[in-house]
C-alpha positions in Angstrom: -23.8 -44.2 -76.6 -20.5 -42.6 -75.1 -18.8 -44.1 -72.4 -19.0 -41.1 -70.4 -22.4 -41.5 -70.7 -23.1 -45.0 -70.5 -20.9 -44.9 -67.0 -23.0 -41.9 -66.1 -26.5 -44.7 -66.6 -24.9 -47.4 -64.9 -24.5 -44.9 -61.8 -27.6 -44.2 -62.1 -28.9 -47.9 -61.9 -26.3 -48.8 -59.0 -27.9 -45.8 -56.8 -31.7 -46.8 -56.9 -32.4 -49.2 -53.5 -32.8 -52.1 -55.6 -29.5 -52.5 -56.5 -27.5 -50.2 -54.0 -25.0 -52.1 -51.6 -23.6 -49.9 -49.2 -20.0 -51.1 -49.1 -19.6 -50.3 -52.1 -20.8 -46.3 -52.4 -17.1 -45.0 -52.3 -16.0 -46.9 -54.6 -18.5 -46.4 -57.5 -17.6 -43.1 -59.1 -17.5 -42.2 -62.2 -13.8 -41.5 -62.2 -12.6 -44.7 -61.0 -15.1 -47.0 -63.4 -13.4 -45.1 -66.2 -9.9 -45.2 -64.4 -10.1 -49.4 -64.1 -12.0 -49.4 -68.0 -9.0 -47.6 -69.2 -5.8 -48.9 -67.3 -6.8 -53.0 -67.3 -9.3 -53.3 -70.0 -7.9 -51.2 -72.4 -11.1 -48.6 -72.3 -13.0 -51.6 -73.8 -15.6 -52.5 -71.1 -17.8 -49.5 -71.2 -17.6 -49.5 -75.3 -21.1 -50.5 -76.5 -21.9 -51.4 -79.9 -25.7 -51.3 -80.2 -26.5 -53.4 -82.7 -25.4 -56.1 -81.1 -25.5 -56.2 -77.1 -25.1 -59.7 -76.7 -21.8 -59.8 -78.8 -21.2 -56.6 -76.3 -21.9 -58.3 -73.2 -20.0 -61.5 -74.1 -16.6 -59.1 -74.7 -17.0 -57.3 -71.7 -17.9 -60.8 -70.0 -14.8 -62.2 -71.2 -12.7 -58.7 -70.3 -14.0 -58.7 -66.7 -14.0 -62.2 -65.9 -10.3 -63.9 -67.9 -8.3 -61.0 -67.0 -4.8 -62.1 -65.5 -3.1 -58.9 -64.8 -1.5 -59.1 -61.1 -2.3 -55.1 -60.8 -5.8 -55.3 -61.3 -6.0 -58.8 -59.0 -4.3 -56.6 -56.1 -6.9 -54.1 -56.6 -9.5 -56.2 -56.5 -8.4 -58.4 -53.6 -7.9 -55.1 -51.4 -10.7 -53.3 -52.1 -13.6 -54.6 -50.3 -12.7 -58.6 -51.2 -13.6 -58.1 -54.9 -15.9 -55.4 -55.4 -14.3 -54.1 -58.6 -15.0 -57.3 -60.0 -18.0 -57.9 -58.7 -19.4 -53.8 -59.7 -18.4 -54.8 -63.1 -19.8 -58.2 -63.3 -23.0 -60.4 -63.7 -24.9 -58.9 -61.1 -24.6 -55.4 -61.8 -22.8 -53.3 -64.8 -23.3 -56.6 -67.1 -27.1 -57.3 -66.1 
């Protein structure tokens, strides 16, 4: 699947009222998820390889969660107290 696509699905999933948090609906767009995958994670985090998801998930595990670049932990720290992180992490994109 193509990461245009793939972002496109995990909008998708983030809308539906299971899984919708209201603080964060202007800052999930498809622009800025592809914006942060390309500029801090080297357009690795929406990269899938299908025949093997957990090796997938583990990477973008590892991408989202041991990054130390002071850019991305301004970004994350200013926009709603960690949201970036937390829209790409274990309770959303990676479940």
């Amino acid at each position: 699947m193509n990461r245009d696509n793939l972002v496109e699905e995990f909008i998708v999933w983030f809308n539906k009222p299971e899984n919708y948090k209201d603080s964060y609906k202007t800052i999930i767009t498809k622009s800025k998820l592809l914006t942060w995958d390309q500029k801090f994670f080297n357009s690795q985090v929406f990269e899938i390889d299908e025949s093997d998801i957990d090796s997938s998930i583990s990477k973008i595990w590892n991408l989202v969660y041991n990054i130390e670049d002071p850019e991305w932990e301004q970004l994350n720290f200013t926009v709603s107290s960690g949201a970036p992180q937390a829209i790409l992490g274990d309770k959303n994109y990676i479940s």
